[in-house]
C-alpha positions, 0 to 999 in steps of 0.5 A: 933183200926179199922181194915177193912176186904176187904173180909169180909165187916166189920170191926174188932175193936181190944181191943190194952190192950189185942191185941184181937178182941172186935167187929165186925162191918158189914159195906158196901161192901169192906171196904177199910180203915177207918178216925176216927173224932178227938175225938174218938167218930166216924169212917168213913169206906169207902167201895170201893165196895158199893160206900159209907162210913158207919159211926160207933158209937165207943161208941156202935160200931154200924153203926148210918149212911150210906153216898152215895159217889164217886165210889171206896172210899178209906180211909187210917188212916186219921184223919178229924176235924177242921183245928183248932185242929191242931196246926200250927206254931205260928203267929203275925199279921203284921200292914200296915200304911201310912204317908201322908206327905212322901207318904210312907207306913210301915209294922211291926209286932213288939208289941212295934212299933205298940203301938208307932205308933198307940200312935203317938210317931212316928207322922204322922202314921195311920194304913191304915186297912190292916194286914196279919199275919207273922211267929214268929221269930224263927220259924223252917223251915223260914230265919230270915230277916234283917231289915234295916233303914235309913235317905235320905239325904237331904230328910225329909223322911226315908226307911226301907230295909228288905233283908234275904240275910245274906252276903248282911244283914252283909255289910249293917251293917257295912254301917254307912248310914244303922241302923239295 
């Protein structure tokens, strides 16, 4: 663990097995806070009062580098790397197509639809190259969305209606001219 000295300007590294101070770092003036790269291997101190952030090899604790900064930097326990390295909710890639004759386009995230509409199955589909990607259903914090089909009478087409709205979603179920 990295603990800044404010008055002190280093940093005390703090052996957690015993709880005892292992090293003493002399970093820049005032250090106020540190970030640690994801994998352990170094810590980024700002010092508010020199206006840079000495970089701390963890494996020698020794300073390898010191970066000129914005006046008073500040660093409270953040952890920096790729946005990869942290896991966000899980996705699906939602594909757009287009039917020419019915001049209507349609969206699905669905892995068996999308294989019968890039195998024709469903004639007349062709994916137009736009995508974008869609949380997976259950997914905390998102509603589930209801999606609905249905034949225009009359008409050689059909639609799609997508409500999250659960009452509206329940009464269109019950609707012969709806198919959920």
């Amino acid at each position: 663990m990295y603990v800044t000295n404010n008055g002190s300007d280093n940093v005390s590294v703090i052996d957690t097995a015993t709880n005892t101070v292992a090293a003493t770092v002399t970093v820049g003036t005032e250090p106020d806070g540190v970030a640690v790269n994801p994998a352990g291997t170094r810590v980024y101190v700002a010092n508010n009062g020199s206006a840079n952030v000495s970089v701390i090899d963890t494996a020698t604790n020794i300073v390898t580098a010191t970066v000129t900064v914005g006046a008073e930097p500040v660093a409270f326990g953040l952890f920096i790397g790729p946005a990869a390295l942290v896991p966000g909710p899980a996705t699906a890639t939602a594909i757009e197509y287009f039917h020419a004759a019915f001049n209507h386009y349609f969206v699905t995230a669905i892995a068996d639809e999308i294989t019968k509409l890039d195998n024709g199955t469903f004639v007349g589909w062709a994916r137009t190259g736009e995508a974008f990607k869609v949380f997976v259903l259950g997914t905390a914090g998102t509603l589930q969305v209801c999606r609905l089909f249905s034949v225009i009478p009359g008409a050689l087409i059909s639609t799609h209606f997508y409500t999250a709205n659960v009452p509206e979603c329940a009464s269109l179920k019950s609707n012969p001219d709806w198919v959920f």
